[in-house]
C-alpha positions in Angstrom: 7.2 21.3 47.9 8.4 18.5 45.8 8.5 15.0 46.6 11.8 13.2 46.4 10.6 10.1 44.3 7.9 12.1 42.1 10.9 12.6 39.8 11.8 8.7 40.2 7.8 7.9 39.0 8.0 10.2 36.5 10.9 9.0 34.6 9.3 5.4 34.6 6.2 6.9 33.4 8.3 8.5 30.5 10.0 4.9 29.9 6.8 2.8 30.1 5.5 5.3 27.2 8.1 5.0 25.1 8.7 1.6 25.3 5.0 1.1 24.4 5.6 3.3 21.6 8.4 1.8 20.3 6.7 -1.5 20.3 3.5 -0.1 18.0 3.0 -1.8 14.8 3.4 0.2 11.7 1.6 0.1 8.4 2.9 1.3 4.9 1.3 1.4 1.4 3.7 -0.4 -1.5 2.4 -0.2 -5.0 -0.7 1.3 -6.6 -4.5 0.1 -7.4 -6.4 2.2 -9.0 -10.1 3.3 -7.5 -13.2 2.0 -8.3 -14.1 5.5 -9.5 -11.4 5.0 -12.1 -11.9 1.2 -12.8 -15.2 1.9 -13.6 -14.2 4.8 -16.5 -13.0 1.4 -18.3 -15.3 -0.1 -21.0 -14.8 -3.6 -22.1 -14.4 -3.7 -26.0 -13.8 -0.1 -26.2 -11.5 1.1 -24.1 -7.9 1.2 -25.5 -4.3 1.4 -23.9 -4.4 5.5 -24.4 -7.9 5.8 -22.2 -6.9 3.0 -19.7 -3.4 5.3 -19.6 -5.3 8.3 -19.0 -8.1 7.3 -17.0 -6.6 4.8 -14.7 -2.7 5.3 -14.6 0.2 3.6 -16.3 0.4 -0.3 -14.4 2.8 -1.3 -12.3 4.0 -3.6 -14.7 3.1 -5.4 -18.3 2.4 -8.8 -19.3 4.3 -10.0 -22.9 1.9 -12.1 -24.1 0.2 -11.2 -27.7 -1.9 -8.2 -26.9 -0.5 -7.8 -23.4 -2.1 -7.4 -20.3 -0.9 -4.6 -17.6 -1.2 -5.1 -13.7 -1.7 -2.5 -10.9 -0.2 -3.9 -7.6 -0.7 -2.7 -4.2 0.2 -4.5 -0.8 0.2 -3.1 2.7 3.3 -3.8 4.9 2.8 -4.2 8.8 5.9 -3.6 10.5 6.6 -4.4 14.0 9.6 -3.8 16.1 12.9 -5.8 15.2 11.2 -7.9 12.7 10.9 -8.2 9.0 8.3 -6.4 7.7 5.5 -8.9 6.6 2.7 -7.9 3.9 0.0 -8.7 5.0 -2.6 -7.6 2.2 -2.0 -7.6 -1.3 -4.7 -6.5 -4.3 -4.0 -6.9 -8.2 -5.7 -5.6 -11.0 -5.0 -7.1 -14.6 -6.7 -5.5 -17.7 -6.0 -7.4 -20.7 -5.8 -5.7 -24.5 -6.7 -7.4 -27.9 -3.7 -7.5 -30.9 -5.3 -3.9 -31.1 -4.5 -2.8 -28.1 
């Protein structure tokens, strides 16, 4: 035997749910920083832009200063219902090269 409002409860049950689900904050991953394991394969004074390419990655972008620098960028993006997402962690990473590269 079922109960005439046990449906009714239900159904709110199912809203209250998904309303609490539709109100959780998400997270996402922009960019990319290289690991430590990586970072460390770098040697100051010997490493050139063909190791730091293969090693760590190709940067995210480049600096156009004599010798040149390049930059790995990662922020994390929290976004919550209606609103604009906001970044709410960023990390950079800058290796510099001589004239020689």
């Amino acid at each position: 035997m079922v109960r005439a409002g046990s449906g009714i409860k239900q159904a709110t049950i199912l809203v209250c749910l998904l309303a609490l689900a539709a109100c959780t904050a998400i997270y996402r991953n922009h960019g990319y920083v290289p690991r430590d394991e990586d970072l460390a394969k770098v040697v100051v004074g010997e490493s050139t832009t063909e190791t730091v390419a293969r090693d760590v990655g190709q940067p995210s972008s480049t600096g156009l200063l004599t010798g040149g620098a390049w930059y790995y960028v990662g922020s994390r993006f929290r976004h919550f219902a209606g609103r604009a997402p906001r970044e709410i962690d960023r990390q950079v990473v800058a290796i510099s090269f001589d004239d020689k590269g």
